[in-house]
C-alpha positions as CSV (number, residue, x, y, z in Angstrom):
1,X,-20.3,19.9,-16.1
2,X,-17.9,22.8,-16.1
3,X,-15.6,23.4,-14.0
4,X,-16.2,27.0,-12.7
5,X,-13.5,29.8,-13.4
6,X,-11.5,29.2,-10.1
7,X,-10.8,25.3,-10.2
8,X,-9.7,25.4,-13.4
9,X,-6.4,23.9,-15.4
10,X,-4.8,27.2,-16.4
11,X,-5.3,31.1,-16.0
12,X,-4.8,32.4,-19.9
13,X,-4.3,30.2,-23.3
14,X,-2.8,31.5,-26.1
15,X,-4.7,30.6,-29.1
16,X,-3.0,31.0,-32.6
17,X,1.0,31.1,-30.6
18,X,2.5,30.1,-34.3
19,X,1.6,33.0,-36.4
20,X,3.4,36.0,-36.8
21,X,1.5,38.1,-34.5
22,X,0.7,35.2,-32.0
23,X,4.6,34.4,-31.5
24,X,4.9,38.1,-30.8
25,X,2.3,37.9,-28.1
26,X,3.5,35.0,-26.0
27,X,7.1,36.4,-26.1
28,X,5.2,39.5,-24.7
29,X,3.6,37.3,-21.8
30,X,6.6,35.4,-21.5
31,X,8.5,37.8,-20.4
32,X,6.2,40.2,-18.5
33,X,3.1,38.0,-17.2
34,X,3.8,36.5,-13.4
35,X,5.6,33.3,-13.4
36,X,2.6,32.7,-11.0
37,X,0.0,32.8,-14.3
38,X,-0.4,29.2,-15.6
39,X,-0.4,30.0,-19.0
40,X,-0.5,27.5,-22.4
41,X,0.0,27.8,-25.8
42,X,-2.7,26.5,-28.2
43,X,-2.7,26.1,-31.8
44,X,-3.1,23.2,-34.6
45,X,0.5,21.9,-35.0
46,X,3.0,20.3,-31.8
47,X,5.5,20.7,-33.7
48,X,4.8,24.2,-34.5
49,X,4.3,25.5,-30.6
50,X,7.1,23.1,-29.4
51,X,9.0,25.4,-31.8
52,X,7.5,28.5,-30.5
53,X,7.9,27.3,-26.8
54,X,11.4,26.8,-27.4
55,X,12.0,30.3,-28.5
56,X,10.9,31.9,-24.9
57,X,12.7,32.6,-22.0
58,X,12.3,31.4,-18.3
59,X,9.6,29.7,-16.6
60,X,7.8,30.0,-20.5
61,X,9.7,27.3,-22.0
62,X,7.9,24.8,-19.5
63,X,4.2,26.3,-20.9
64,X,1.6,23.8,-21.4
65,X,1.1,23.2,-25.0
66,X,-2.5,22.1,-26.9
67,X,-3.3,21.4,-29.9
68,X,-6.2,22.2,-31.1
69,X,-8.2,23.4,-34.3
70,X,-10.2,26.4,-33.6
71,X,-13.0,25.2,-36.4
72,X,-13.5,22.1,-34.6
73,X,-16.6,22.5,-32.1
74,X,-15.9,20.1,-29.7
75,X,-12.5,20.9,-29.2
76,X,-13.0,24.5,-28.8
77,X,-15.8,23.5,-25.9
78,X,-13.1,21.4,-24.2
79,X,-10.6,24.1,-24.1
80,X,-12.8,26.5,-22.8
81,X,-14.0,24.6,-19.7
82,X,-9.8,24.5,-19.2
83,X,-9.0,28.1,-18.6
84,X,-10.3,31.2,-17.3
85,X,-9.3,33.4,-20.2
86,X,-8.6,32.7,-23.9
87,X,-6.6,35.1,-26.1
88,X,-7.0,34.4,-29.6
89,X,-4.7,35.4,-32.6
90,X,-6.8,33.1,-34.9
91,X,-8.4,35.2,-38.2
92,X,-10.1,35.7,-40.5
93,X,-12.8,35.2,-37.2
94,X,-16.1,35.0,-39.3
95,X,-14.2,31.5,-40.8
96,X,-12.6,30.5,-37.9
97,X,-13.5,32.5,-34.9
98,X,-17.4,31.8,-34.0
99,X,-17.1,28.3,-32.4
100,X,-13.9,29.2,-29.8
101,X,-15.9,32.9,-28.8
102,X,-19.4,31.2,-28.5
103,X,-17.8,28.4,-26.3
104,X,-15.9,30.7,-24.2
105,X,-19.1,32.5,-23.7
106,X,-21.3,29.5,-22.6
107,X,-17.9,28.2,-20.1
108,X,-18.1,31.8,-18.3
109,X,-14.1,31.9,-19.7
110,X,-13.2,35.3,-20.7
111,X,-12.0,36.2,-24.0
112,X,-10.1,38.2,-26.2
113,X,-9.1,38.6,-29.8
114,X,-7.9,40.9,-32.9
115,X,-11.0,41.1,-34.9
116,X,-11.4,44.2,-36.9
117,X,-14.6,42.8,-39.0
118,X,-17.9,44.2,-38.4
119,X,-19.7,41.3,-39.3
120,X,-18.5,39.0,-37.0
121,X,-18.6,41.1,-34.0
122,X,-22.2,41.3,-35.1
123,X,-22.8,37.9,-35.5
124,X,-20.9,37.4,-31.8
125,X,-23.1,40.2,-30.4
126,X,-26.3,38.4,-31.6
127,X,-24.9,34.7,-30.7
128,X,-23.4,35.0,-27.7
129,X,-24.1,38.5,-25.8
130,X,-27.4,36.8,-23.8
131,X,-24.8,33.8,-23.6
132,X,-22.1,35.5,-21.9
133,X,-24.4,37.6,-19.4
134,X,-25.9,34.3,-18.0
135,X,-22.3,32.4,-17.5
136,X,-20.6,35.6,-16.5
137,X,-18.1,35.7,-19.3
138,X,-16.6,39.5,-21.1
139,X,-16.3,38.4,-24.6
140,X,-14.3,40.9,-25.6
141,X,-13.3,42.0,-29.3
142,X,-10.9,44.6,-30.9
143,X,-8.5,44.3,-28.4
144,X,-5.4,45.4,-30.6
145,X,-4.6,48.7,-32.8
146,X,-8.2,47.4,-34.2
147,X,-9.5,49.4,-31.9
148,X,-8.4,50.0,-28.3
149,X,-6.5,53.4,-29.3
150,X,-9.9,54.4,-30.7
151,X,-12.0,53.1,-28.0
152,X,-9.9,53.9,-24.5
153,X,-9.0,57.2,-26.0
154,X,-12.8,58.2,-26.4
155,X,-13.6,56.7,-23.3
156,X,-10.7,58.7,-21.6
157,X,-12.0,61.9,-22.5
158,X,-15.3,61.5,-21.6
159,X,-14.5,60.6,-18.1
160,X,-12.7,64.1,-18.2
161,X,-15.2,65.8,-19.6
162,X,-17.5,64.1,-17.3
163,X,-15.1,64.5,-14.0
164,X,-15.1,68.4,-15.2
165,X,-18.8,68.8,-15.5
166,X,-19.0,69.9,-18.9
167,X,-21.9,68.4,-19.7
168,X,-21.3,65.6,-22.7
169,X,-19.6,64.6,-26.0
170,X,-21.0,66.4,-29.3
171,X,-18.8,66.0,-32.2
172,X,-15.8,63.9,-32.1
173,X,-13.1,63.4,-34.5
174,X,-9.9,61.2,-34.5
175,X,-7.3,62.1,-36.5
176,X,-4.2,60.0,-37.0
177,X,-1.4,62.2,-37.1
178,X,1.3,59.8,-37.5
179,X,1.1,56.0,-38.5
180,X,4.7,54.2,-39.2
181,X,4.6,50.4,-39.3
182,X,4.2,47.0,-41.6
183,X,1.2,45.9,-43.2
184,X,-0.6,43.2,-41.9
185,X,-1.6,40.3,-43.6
186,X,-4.3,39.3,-41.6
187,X,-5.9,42.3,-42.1
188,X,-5.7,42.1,-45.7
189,X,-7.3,38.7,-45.1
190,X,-10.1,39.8,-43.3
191,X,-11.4,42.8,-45.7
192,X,-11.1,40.0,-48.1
193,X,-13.0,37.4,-46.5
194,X,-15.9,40.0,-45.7
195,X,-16.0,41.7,-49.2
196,X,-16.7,38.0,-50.0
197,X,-19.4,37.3,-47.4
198,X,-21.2,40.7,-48.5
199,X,-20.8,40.6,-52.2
200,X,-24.0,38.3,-52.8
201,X,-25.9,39.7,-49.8
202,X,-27.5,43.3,-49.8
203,X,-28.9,42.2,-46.1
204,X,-25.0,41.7,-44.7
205,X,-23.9,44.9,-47.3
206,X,-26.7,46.8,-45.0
207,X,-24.9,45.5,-41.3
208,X,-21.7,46.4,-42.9
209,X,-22.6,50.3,-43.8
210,X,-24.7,50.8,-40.5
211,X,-22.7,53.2,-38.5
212,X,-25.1,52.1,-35.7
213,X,-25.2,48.0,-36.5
214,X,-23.0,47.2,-33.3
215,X,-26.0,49.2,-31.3
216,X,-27.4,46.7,-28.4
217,X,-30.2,49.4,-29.3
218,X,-30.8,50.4,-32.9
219,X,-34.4,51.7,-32.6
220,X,-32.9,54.3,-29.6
221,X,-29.7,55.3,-32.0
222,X,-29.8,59.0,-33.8
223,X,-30.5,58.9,-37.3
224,X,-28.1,57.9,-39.7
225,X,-26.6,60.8,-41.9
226,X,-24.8,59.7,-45.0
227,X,-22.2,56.9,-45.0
228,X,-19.7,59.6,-45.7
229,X,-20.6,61.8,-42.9
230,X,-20.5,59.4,-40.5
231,X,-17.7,57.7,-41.1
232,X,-15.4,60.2,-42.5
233,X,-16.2,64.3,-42.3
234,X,-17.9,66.6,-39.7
235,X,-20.6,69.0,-41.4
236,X,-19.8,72.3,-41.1
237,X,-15.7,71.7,-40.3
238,X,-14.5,69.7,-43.4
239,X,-15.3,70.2,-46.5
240,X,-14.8,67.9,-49.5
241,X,-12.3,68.8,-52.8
242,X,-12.3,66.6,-55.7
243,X,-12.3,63.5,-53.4
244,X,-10.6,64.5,-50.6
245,X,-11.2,66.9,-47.3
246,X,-9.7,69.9,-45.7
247,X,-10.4,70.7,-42.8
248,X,-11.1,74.2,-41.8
249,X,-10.3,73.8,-37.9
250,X,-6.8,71.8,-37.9
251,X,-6.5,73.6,-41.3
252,X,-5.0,70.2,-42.5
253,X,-5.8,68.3,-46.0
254,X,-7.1,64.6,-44.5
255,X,-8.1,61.5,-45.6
256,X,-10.1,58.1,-45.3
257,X,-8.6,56.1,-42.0
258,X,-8.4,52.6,-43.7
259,X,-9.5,51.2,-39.8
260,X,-12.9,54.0,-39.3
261,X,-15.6,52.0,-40.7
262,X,-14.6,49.3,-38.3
263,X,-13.5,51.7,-35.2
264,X,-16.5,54.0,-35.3
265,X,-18.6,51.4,-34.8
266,X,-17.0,49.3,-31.6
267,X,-16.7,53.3,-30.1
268,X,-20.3,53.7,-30.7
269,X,-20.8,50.5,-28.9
270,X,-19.5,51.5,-26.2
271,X,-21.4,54.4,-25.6
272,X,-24.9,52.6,-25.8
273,X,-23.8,49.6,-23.5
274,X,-22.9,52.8,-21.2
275,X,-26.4,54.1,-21.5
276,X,-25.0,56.9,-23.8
277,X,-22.7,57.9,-21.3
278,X,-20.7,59.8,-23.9
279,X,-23.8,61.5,-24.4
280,X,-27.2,61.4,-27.6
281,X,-25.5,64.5,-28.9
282,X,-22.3,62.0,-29.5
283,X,-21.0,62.1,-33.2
284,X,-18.0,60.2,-34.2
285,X,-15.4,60.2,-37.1
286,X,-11.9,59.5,-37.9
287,X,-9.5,60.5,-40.4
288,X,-5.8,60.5,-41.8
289,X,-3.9,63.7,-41.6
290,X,-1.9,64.4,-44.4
291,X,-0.7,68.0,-44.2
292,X,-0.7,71.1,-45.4
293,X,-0.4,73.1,-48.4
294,X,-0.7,71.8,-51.4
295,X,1.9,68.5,-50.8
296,X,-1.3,67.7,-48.0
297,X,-3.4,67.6,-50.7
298,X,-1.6,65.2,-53.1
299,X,-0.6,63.1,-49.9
300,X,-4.5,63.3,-49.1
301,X,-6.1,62.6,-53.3
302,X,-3.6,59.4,-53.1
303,X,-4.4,58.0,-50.1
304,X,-8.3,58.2,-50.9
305,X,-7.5,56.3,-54.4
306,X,-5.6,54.2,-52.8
307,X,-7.6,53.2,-50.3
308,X,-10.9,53.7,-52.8
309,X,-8.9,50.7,-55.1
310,X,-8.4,48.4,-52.7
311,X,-11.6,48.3,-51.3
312,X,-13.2,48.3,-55.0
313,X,-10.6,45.4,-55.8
314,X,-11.6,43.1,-53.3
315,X,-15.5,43.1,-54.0
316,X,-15.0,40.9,-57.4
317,X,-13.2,37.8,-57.7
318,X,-11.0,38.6,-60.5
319,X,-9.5,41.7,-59.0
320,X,-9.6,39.8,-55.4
321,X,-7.2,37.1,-57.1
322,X,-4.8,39.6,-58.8
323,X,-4.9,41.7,-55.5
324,X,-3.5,37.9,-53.3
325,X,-0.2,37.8,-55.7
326,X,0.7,41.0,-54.3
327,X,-0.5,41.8,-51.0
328,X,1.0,40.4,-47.4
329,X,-0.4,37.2,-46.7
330,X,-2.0,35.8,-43.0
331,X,0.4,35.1,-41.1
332,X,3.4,36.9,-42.8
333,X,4.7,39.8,-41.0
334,X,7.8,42.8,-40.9
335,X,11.4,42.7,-40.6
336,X,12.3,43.5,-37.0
337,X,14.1,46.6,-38.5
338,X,10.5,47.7,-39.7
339,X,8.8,46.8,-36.1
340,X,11.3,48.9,-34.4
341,X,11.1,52.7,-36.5
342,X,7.1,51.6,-35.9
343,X,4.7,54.5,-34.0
344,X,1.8,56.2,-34.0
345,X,-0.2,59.2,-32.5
346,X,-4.0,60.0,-32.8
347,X,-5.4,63.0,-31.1
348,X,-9.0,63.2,-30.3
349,X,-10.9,66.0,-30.9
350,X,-14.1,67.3,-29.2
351,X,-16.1,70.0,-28.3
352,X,-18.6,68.9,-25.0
353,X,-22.8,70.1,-25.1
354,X,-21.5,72.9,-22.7
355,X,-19.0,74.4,-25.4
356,X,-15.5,73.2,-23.9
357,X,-13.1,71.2,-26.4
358,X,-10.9,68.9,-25.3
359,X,-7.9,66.4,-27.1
360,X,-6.6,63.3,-26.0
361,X,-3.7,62.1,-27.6
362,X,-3.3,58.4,-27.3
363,X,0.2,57.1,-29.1
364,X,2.7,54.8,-28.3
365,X,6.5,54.3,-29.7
366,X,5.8,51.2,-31.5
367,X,4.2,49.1,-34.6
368,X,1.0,49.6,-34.5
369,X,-0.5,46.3,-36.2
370,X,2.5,44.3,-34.8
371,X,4.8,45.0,-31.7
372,X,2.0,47.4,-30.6
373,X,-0.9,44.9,-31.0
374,X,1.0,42.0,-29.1
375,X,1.2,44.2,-26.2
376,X,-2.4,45.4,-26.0
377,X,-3.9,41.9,-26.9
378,X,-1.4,40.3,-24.3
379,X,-2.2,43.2,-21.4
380,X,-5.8,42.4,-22.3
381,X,-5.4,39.1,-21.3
382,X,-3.7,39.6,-18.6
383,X,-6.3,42.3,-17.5
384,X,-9.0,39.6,-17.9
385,X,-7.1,37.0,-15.9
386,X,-5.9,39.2,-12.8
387,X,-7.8,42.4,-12.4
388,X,-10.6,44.2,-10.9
389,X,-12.7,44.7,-13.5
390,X,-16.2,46.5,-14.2
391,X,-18.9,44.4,-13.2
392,X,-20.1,43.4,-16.8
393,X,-20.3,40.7,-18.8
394,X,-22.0,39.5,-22.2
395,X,-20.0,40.7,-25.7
396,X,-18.1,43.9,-24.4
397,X,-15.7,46.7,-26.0
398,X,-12.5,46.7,-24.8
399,X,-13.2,50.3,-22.5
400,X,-16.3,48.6,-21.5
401,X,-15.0,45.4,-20.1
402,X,-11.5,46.7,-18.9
403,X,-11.7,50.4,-18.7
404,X,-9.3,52.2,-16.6
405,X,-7.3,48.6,-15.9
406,X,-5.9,48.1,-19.3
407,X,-5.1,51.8,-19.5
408,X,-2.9,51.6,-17.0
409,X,-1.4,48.7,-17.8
410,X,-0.3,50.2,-20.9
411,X,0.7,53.1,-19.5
412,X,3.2,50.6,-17.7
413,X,5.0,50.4,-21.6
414,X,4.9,53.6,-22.3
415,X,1.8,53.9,-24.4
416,X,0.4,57.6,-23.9
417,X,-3.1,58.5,-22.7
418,X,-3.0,62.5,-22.0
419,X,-6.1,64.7,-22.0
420,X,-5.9,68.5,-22.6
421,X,-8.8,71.1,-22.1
422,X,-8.2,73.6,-24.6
């Protein structure tokens, strides 16, 4: 039998505390969790965490440490029924995630992770959601730059809008104004692992494209406009030129955000586990601004074949094979030189039912997919283990499950969440 939440062995593990992004994490907690947090470090090799354990500072260098394969069922079931919250680094997640998020829902033991692939936060949704809302447990995904600038940044503007009285949110557009930082490998690895998955499937192709597929409630969802639309341009504001978009508001050439087609979808979550509390007229995009004048438009054509190659690379084997002798591999990660001239800003567009427009600009002095990410994955955790939370549970967005907690937490490092009326 399980022990339940309060009787047991530790408050947070640390799952994946040897790779790059997972080393960053725990120095994170190390040096800004309580020392009163019993916190562990999990991952497949002793040797490997010994080495990581010996690298912290403090009351951290005394951390628990257990070994454990993430793959391996019964393990994963043990470790669970150990902790109150697990925080997992561990990707691809559709290869090696499932079995640690299903168990953590069945223990009531809250959970976080990195994911930014659709299909498994589908698969999670339909495996564990019931799962989680019988044992209590927020299974929470995206809770790094995949997506919590996205998500609390939508969900911070519609409490203003809401606080205001403006009625709700009608069309909604994210544009990334500056992105500075390293490429991550495990990202890499994860488009890769699910351009596999869907290349022999037109049923997973289908949950892939669905702007709506993270819906608890597809039936009730507005129809679909083109994939383009929804993921990329507003009708009637941006207009497309010879494969890329200007748009006539901003009056700035943009591009495909690499992140949307992942992003959209966890923000559109949110809003139907709300009960559409961003409102039905809710429409939601996001895009890369490259500038003006005609140096926005080059800036804006390259990104698109950039971004168009890479995604056309990795859906055959051949080109998926030439692509891994050049691109960042899991677990690799920047120079600390890199990490530090890392930042970014998105600014969040909308105009309300009522007519008002609003921006919130959500940015933070940091790398995104790196020094950034560590931060909000670790003050997730940390939410999950020692705040007042909304009373939900089951397989949760990050604004969902910690809402106005984690925002200020990261408020506490300097991470900016400011809404204008305009």
């Amino acid at each position: 039998m399980t022990a339940p939440p309060t009787a047991r062995e530790f408050d947070l593990v640390l799952v994946g505390a040897t790779g790059f992004v997972g080393r960053l994490t725990a120095a994170h907690l190390a040096e800004h969790a309580p020392t009163s947090v019993r916190i562990a470090l999990a991952g497949r090799s002793d040797e490997r965490l010994a080495e990581v354990r010996s690298s912290l500072p403090g009351a951290a260098a005394d951390w628990p440490l257990v070994v454990v394969d993430t793959t391996d069922s019964a393990a994963v079931v043990d470790l669970a029924a150990r902790t109150r919250v697990v925080v997992t680094t561990v990707g691809p997640y559709a290869k090696l995630g499932m079995p640690l998020a299903s168990a953590c829902a069945a223990a009531g033991t809250h959970y976080a992770d990195l994911t930014g692939e659709v299909l498994f936060v589908k698969d999670s949704v339909d495996t564990n959601h019931a799962l989680a809302e019988v044992s209590g447990a927020k299974i929470v995904h995206a809770c790094g730059f995949d997506s919590i600038p996205s998500d609390l940044g939508v969900w911070k503007i519609a409490q203003q809008v809401a606080a205001d009285g403006e009625g709700t949110l009608g069309e909604t557009v994210t544009h990334v104004r500056t992105l500075r930082g390293g490429v991550s490998g495990g990202t890499i690895d994860s488009l890769r692992q699910q351009a596999i998955e869907i290349s022999g499937s037109p049923e997973r192709r289908r949950a892939v494209t669905d702007p709506h597929g993270l819906s608890p409630d597809r039936d009730a969802e507005p129809p679909s406009r083109n994939r383009t639309q929804d993921e990329f341009g507003l009708v009637g504001k941006v207009q497309a030129v010879a494969g890329t978009r200007y748009d006539q508001v901003t009056q700035r050439w943009v591009a495909p955000f690499f992140m949307a087609s992942f992003n959209t979808r966890i923000v559109r979550r949110s809003n139907s586990l709300t009960n559409w509390s961003y409102g039905r007229e809710f429409r939601y995009s996001e895009v890369m601004d490259t500038g003006r004048g005609p140096m926005g438009a080059v800036k804006a054509g390259l990104t698109a074949a950039v971004l168009g190659g890479l995604f056309a690379g990795m859906s055959t084997a051949p080109t998926r094979t030439l692509l891994d002798r050049i691109l960042p591999k899991p677990g690799e990660g920047p120079s600390d030189e890199t990490m530090d001239r890392g930042r970014f800003v998105f600014e969040i567009e909308t105009t309300t039912t009522t007519g008002a427009r609003y921006t919130q600009r959500v940015g933070a002095a940091y790398d995104p997919g790196y020094s950034g990410t560590a931060i909000m994955l670790g003050q997730a955790g940390l939410a999950l283990a020692l705040d007042e939370l909304p009373a939900r549970s089951g397989v949760l967005t990050p604004s969902v499950a910690l809402g106005e907690a984690l925002v200020t937490r990261l408020e506490g490092f300097d991470f900016e969440f400011t809404t204008t009326r305009r």
